[in-house]
N, C-alpha and C positions, 0 to 999 in steps of 0.2 A: 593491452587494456587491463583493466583494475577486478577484473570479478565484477561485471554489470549482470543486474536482475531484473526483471520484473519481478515483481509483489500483487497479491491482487487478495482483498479485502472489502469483503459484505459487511454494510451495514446501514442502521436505520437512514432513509432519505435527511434527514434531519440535523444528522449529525455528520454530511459527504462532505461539506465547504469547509469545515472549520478545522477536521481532522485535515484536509489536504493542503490548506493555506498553511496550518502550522506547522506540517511535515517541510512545505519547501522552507516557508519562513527560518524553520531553524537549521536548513541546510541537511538537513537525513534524508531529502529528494531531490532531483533535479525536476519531475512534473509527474501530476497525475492528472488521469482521465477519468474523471466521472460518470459514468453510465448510467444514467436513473431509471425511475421504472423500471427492475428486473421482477422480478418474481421469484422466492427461492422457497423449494418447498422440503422440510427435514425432519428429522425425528429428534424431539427434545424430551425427556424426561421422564417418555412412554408412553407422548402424543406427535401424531401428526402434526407440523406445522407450517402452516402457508402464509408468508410474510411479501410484502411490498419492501425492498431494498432500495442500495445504490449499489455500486460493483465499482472500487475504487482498483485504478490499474494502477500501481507506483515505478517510476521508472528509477533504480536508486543503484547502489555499488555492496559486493560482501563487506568490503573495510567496514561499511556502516551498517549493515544488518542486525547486529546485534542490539544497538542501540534504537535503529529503526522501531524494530521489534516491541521492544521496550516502551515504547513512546507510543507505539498503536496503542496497546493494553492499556496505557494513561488513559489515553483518549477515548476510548469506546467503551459504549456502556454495555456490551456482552458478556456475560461471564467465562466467555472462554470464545472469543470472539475468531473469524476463521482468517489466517493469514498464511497462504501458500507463496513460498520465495521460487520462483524459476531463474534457470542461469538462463543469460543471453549468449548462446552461444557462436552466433556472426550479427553483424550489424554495419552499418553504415558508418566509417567510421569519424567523419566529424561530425555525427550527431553523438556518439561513443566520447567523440573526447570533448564535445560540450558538455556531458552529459555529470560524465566527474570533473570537469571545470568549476560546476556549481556546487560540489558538496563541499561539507564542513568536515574533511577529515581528519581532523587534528581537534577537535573539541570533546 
């Protein structure tokens, strides 16, 4: 397999469909899952703060991480918005090789 990831990225309810439509659209995902209504509660700027999210899962490859990456930060309006990359380290694998079927590796 290729270096498959999960990604997983908070952000406003509002902005969960458009960031994930245009992740797969341009090929730097194979599929995400939207979670809505979370609750995230953190410390921003030396306050408390309690926000209503989404919790975006992205199912994507290292090849494209870096660009991944890249493209969240377009998209989301946080100023340092949270994106944590996990390896996939077993899986099923022709959900694996569907999985980088769909990416745009060469763009």
């Amino acid at each position: 397999m290729a270096g498959e990831v999960v990604v997983m990225v908070s952000c406003p309810a509002s902005e969960a469909e458009q960031i994930s439509q245009t992740l797969v659209q341009e090929g730097l995902v194979a599929c995400v899952n939207i979670m809505a209504n979370i609750t995230s509660v953190y410390q921003w700027k030396g306050e408390i703060v309690k926000e209503q999210e989404s919790l975006l899962v992205i199912k994507s490859s290292l090849i494209v991480y870096d660009r991944l990456e890249a493209r969240i930060k377009e998209l989301h309006s946080y100023e340092i918005p949270e994106i944590i990359c996990l390896a996939i380290e077993n899986g099923y694998a022709p959900y694996l090789e569907w999985l980088n079927s769909t990416l745009k590796i060469n763009d």
